[in-house]
C-alpha positions as a printed NumPy array, in Angstrom:
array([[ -4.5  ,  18.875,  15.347],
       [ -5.1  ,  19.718,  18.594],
       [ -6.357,  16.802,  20.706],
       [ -3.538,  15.089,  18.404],
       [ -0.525,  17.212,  19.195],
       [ -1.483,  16.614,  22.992],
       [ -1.097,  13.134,  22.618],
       [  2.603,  11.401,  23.531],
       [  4.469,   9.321,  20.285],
       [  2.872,   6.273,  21.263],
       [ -0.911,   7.327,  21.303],
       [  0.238,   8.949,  17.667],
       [  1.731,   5.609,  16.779],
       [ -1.905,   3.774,  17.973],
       [ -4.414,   6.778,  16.926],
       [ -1.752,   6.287,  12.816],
       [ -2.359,   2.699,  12.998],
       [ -6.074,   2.051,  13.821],
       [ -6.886,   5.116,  11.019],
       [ -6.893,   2.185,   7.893],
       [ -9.502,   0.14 ,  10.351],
       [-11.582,   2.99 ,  11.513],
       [-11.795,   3.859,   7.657],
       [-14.23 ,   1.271,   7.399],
       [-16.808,   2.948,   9.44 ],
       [-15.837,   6.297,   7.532],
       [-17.156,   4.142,   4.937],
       [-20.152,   3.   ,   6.109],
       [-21.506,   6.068,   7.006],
       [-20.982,   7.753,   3.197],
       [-22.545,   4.839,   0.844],
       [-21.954,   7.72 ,  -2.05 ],
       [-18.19 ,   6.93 ,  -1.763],
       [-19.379,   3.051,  -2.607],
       [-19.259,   3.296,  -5.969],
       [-15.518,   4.792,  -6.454],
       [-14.613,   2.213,  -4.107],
       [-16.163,  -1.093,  -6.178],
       [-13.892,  -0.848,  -9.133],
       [-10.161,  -0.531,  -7.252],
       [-12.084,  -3.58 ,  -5.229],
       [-12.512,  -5.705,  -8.39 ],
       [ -8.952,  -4.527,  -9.894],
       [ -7.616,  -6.258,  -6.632],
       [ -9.063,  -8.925,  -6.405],
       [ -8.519,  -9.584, -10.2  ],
       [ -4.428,  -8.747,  -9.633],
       [ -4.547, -11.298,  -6.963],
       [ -6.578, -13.948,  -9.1  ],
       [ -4.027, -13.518, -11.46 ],
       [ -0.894, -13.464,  -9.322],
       [ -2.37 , -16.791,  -7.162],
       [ -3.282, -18.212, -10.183],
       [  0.021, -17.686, -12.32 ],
       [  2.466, -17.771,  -9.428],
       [  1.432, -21.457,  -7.913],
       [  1.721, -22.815, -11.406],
       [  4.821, -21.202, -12.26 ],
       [  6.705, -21.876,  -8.795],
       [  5.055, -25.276,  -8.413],
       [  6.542, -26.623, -11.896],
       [  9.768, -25.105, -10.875],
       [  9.752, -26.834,  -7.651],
       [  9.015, -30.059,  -8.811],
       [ 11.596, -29.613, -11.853],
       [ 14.309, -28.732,  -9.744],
       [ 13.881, -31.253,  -6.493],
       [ 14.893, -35.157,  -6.936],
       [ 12.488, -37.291,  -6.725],
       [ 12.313, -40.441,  -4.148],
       [ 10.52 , -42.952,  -2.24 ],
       [ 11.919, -42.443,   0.283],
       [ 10.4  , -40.63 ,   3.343],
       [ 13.034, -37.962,   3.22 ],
       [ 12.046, -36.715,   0.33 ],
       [  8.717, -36.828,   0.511],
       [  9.612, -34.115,   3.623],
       [ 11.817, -32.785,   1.413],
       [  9.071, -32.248,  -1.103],
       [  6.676, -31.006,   1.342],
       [  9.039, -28.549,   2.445],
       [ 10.062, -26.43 ,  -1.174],
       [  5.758, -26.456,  -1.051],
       [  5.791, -24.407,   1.702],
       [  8.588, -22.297,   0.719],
       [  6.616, -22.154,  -2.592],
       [  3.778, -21.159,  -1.069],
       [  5.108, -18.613,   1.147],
       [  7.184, -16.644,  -1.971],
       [  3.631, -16.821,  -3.625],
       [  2.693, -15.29 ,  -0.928],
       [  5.222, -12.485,  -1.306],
       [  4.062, -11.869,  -4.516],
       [  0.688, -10.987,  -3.825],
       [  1.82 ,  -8.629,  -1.265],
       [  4.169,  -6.788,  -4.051],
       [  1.239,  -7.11 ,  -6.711],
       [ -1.441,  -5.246,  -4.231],
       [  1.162,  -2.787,  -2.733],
       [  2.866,  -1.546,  -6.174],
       [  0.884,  -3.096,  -8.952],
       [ -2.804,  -2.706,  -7.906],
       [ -2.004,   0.78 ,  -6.544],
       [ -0.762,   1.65 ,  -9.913],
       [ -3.749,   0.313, -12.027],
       [ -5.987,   1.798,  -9.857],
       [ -4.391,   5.335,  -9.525],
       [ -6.775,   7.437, -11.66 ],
       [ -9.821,   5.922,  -9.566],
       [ -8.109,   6.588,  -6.249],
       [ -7.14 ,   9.975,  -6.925],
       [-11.405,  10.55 ,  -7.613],
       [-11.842,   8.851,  -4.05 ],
       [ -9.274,  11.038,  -2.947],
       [-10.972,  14.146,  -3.308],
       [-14.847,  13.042,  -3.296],
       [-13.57 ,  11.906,   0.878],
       [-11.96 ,  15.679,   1.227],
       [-15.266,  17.35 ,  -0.128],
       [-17.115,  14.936,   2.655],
       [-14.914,  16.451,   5.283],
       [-14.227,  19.597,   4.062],
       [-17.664,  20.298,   2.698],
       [-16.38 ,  22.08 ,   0.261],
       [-17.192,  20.891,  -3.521],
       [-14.755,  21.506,  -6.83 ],
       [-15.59 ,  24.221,  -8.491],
       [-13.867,  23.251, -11.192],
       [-16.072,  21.703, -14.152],
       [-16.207,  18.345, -14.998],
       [-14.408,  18.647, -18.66 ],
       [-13.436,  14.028, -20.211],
       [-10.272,  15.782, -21.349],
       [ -9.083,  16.989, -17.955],
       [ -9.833,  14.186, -16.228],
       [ -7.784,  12.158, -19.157],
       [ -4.791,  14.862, -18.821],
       [ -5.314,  14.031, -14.648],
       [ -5.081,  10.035, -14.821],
       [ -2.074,  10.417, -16.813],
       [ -0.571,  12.791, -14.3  ],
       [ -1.261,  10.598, -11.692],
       [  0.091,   7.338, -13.204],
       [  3.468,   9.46 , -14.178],
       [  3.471,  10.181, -10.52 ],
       [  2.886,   6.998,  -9.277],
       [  5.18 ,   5.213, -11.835],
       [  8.056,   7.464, -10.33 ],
       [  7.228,   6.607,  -6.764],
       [  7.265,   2.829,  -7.557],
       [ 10.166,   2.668,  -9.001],
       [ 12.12 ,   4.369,  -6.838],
       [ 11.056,   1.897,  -4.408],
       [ 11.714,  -1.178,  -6.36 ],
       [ 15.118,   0.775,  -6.921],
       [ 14.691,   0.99 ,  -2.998],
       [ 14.27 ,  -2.271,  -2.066],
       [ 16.994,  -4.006,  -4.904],
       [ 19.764,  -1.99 ,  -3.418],
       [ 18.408,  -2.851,   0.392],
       [ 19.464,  -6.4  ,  -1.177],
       [ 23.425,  -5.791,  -1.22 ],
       [ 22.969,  -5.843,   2.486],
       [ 23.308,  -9.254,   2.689],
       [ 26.803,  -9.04 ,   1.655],
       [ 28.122,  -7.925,   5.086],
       [ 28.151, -10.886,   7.282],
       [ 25.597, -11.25 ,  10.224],
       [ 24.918,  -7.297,  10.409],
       [ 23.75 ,  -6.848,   6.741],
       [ 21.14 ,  -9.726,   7.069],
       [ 19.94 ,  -8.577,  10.736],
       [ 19.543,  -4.944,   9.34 ],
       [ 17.78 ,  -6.474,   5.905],
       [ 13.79 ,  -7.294,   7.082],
       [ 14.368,  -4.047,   9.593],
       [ 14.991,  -1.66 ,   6.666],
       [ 13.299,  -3.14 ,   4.119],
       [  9.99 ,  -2.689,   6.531],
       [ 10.99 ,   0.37 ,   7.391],
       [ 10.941,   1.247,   3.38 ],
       [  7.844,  -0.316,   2.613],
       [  6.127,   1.537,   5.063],
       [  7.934,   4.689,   4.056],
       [  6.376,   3.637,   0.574],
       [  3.151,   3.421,   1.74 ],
       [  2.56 ,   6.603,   3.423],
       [  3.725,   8.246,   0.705],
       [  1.263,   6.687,  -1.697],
       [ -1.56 ,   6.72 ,  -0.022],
       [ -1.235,  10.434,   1.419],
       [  0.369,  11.367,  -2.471],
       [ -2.818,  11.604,  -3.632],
       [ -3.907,  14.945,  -1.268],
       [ -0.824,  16.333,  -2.377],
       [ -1.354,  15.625,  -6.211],
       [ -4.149,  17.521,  -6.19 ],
       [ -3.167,  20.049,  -4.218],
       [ -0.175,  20.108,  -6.955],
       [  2.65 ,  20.206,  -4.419],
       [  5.873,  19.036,  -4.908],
       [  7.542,  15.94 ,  -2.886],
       [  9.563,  17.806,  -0.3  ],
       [  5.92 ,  19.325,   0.706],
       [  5.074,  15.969,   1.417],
       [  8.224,  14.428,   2.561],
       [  8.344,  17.217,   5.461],
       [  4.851,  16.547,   6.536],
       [  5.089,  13.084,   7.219],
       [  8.668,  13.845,   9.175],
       [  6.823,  16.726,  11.168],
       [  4.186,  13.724,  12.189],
       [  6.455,  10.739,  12.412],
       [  5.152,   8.746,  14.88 ],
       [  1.26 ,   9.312,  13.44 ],
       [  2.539,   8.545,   9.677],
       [  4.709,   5.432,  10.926],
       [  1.367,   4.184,  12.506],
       [ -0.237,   4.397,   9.628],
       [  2.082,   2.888,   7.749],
       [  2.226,  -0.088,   9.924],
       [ -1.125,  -0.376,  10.248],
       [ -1.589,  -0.426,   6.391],
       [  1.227,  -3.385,   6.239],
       [ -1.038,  -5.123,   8.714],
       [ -3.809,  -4.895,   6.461],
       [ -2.041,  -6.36 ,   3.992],
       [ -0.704,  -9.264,   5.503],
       [ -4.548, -10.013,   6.393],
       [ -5.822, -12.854,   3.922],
       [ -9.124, -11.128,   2.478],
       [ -8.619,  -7.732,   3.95 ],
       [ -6.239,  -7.266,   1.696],
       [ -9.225,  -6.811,  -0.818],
       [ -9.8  ,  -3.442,   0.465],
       [ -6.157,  -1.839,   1.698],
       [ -6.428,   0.063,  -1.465],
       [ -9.633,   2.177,  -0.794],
       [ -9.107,   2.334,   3.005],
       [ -5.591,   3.426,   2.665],
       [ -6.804,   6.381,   0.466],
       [-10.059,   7.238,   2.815],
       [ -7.807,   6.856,   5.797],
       [ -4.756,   9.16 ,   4.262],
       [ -7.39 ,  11.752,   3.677],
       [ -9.161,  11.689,   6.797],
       [ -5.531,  11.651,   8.695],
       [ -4.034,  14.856,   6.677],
       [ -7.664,  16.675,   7.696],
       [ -6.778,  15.858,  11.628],
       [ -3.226,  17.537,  11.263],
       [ -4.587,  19.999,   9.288],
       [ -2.963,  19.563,   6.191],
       [ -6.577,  18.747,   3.96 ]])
C-alpha cells in the first residue's frame, strides 16, 4: 500500500476506477485463469439473451396494448416515443439481470476465480485438498451469502423509491443515492468473495472499504462504467472479481 497511500483521493479515485480495465491485461498474461473465466462469460451472455429476448416482447406488447392507435402523425411520434422509453427500461433490465442475477448464478465459479487470482499473486497454493463435497458445502455458502447481499440491496434500492414522495428534493437526491448504492453494492460483491474465503464477517469488510474510500468508490464507478458499455458488459463479472482481488493485494488486505 505504499505507493498507494502516497497518492491524494483523486489519484485513489483514478488508480479504483481503471483496476476493472487494467484487469484485462491481468488476464492476458495468466491464460490458466481462461477457463474459470469462460463459463460466468456464457452465463452472461445467456442472462442477457434471455432478458433482451423476453423483455422487448413483453414491454413491446404492453406498449402497443396500452397506446391509441392513429393516423395521424402525432401518434405515430407518439408511438415512436413509448419505443424508446421501451427500449431504454429494457435496457435497465439488463443492467439489474448482470449486476444481481448473473452475479448470483455465477457465484460458486467466481469464488474459484477468486482464489486461483490470489494464489497468482500471492504464490501461495491451498493446501487444503480438493474433497466434491466441500466444494458442494462452499457453493452453497457462497450463494447464501450472496442471496443476503442482494436482497438487501433490492430492499436498498425499493425503499430509495419513497424518495420521490418529497417534492423536488426527493427526486434530485433519487439517481444520486441510488448510484451511490449500486456502487456500494458492487464493491461489496466483487471484493465479498476475498473475504468469504478468508471467512470474515461483514463489518471486516465494511471497514475496509471505508478505510479506502476513495480507491473502493473508484472501483465501484469504474465497474458501473463497465456495465453501461454494450458488449463489455459480457465480461464485468470476471474482471470485477480479478480486479477486487488484485486491488485488496495492493492495500494489503489479500
Amino acid at each position: 500500500m505504499t505507493t498507494i497511500a502516497a497518492k491524494n483521493p483523486v489519484s485513489k479515485f483514478v488508480y479504483g476506477f481503471l483496476c476493472p480495465f487494467r484487469s484485462f491485461g491481468f488476464v492476458r498474461q495468466n491464460p490458466a485463469l481462461y477457463k474459470f473465466i469462460i463459463l460466468p462469460f456464457l452465463i452472461n451472455t445467456v442472462t442477457f439473451s434471455l432478458v433482451v429476448y423476453f423483455g422487448l416482447n413483453s414491454i413491446f406488447s404492453l406498449v402497443m396494448s396500452k397506446v391509441p392507435q392513429g393516423e395521424a402523425w402525432y401518434w405515430l411520434i407518439l408511438n415512436y416515443l413509448m419505443i424508446a422509453v421501451a427500449i431504454l427500461v429494457v435496457f435497465v433490465l439488463v443492467f439489474f439481470s448482470f449486476a444481481v442475477v448473473g452475479s448470483l448464478i455465477a457465484s460458486p465459479f467466481n469464488d474459484v476465480l477468486s482464489e486461483r487470482t490470489a494464489s497468482i499473486l500471492t504464490g501461495k497454493v491451498s493446501e487444503e485438498p480438493f474433497l466434491f463435497s466441500v466444494m458442494l458445502l462452499d457453493a452453497r455458502r457462497t450463494l447464501v451469502v450472496e442471496s443476503k447481499k442482494i436482497g438487501v440491496f433490492l430492499v436498498g434500492m425499493l425503499l430509495l423509491l419513497f424518495l420521490h414522495l418529497i417534492p423536488v428534493l426527493g427526486s434530485a437526491l433519487y439517481p444520486i443515492l441510488s448510484v451511490g448504492w449500486t456502487v456500494f453494492f458492487l464493491v461489496t460483491e466483487y471484493t465479498g468473495y476475498v473475504f468469504t474465503r478468508k471467512r470474515y464477517d461483514f463489518s471486516r469488510q465494511r471497514q475496509t472499504v471505508f478505510k479506502y474510500f476513495a480507491l473502493m468508490f473508484g472501483f465501484g464507478v469504474g465497474l458501473l462504467c463497465v456495465l453501461a458499455i454494450p458488449f463489455l458488459q459480457f465480461m464485468c463479472i470476471p474482471l470485477g472479481v480479478v480486479g477486487a482481488v488484485r486491488l485488496l493485494d495492493e492495500v494489503g488486505e489479500l
